[in-house]
C-alpha positions in Angstrom: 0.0 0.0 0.0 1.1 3.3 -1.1 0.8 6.2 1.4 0.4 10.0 -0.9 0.7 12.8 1.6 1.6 16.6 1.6 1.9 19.3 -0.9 2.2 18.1 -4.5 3.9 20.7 -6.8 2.0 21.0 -9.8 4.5 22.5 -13.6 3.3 25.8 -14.2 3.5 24.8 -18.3 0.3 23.1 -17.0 -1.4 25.7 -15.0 -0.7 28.2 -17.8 -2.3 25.8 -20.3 -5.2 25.4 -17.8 -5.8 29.1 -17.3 -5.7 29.9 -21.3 -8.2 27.2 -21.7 -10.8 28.3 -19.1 -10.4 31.8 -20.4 -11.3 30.8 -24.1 -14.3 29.0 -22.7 -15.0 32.0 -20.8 -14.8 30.8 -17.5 -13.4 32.8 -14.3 -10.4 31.6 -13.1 -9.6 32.5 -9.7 -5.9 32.2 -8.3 -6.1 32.1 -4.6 -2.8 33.3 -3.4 -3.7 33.0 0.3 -0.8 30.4 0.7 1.9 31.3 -2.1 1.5 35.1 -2.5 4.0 38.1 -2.6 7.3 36.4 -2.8 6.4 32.8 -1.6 7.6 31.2 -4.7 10.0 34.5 -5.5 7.6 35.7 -8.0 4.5 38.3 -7.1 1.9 37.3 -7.4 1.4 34.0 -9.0 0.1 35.6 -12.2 3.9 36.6 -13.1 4.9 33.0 -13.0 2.8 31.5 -15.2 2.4 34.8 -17.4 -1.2 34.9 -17.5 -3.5 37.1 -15.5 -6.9 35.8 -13.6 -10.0 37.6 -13.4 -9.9 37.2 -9.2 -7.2 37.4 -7.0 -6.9 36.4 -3.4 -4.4 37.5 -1.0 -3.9 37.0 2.9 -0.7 35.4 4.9 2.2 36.1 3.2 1.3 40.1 2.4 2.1 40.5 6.0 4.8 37.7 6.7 2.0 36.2 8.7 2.7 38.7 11.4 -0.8 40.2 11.6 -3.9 39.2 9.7 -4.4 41.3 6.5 -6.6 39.9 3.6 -7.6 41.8 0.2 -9.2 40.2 -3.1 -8.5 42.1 -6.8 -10.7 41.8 -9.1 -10.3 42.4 -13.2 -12.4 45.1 -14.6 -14.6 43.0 -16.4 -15.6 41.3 -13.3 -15.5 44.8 -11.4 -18.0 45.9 -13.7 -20.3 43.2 -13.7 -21.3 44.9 -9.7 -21.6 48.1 -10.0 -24.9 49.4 -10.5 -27.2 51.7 -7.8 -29.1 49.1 -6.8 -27.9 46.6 -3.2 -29.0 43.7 -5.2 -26.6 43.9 -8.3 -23.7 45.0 -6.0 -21.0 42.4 -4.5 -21.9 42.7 -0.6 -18.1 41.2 0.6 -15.7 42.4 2.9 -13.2 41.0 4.6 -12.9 40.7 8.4 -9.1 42.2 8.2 -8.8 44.4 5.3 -7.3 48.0 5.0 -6.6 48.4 8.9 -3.7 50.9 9.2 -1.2 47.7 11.3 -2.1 44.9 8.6 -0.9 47.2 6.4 2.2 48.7 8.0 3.3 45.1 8.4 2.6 44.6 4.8 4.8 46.9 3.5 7.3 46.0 5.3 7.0 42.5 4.6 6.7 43.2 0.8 10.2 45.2 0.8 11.8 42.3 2.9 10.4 39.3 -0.3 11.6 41.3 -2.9 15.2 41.7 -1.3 16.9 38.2 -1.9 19.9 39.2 -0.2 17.5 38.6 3.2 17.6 34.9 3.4 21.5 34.1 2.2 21.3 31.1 4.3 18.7 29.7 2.8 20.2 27.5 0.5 23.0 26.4 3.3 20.0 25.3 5.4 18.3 23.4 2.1 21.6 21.4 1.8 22.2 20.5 5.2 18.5 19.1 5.1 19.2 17.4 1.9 22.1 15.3 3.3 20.5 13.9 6.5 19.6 10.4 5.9 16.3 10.4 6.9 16.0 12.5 4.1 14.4 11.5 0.6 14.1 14.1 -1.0 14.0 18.2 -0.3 12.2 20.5 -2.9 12.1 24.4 -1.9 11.1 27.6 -4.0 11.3 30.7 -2.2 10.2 30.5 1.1 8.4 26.7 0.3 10.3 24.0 1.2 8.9 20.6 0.8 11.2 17.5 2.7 10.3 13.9 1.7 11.3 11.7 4.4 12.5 7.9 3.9 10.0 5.9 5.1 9.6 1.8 5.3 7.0 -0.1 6.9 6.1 0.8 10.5 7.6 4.1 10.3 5.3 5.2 7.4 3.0 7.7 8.2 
């Protein structure tokens, strides 16, 4: 019996492809960025790694470092559009619980300068290696702040 478990990196080839083909069929796509966001992956936002834009975007965690809760959700124009109107029952009635408070977004900026700065983590990659060699060790896969360690596992110690 085989035991799957953990985060399963998916080729962006694919997810590009994905996103152009729900686009020509004219359905939303929605990238929710909660997780990987501004700088996870050293890219911001995920849109600039797969070079291809979505029509919603969601944002939380990582805009702040995960310090302090802070959420926000952009929309495209099209999709913009489609709720305004004078009327309560055409308009998008959403809000986040932590949006646009004046800490969440002090932290944010902060946090923004410090992802975009590659010379912050230098030890990164040390740290990756000296993972990568313990024996108990499979396998270690890490982009950006993401690191994924596959541990060797055999019979009672799977799981």
């Amino acid at each position: 019996m085989s035991v799957a478990s953990g985060m399963q990196m998916v080729d962006p080839l694919f997810q590009r492809i994905l996103v152009r083909e729900c686009q020509s069929r004219k359905i939303p796509v929605i990238f929710d960025e909660v997780f990987i966001g501004f700088r996870h992956l050293q890219t911001a936002p995920s849109a600039e790694l797969l070079c291809c834009q979505p029509d919603i975007s969601c944002f939380a965690k990582l805009i702040t470092g995960g310090i302090i809760p802070l959420t926000t959700t952009l929309a495209s124009d099209a999709v913009f559009k489609a709720f305004v109107g004078d009327s309560k029952l055409k308009a998008l009635l959403h809000g986040h619980s932590y949006s646009a408070h004046a800490m969440g977004c002090m932290a944010a900026v902060k946090s923004i300068k410090w992802f975009k700065d590659c010379t912050t983590n230098v030890n990164l990659v040390d740290l990756v290696c000296q993972i990568s060699l313990h024996p108990a060790v499979h396998r270690v896969v890490a982009l950006g702040t993401l690191c994924a360690i596959e541990l060797q596992a055999e019979g009672s110690n799977v799981g």
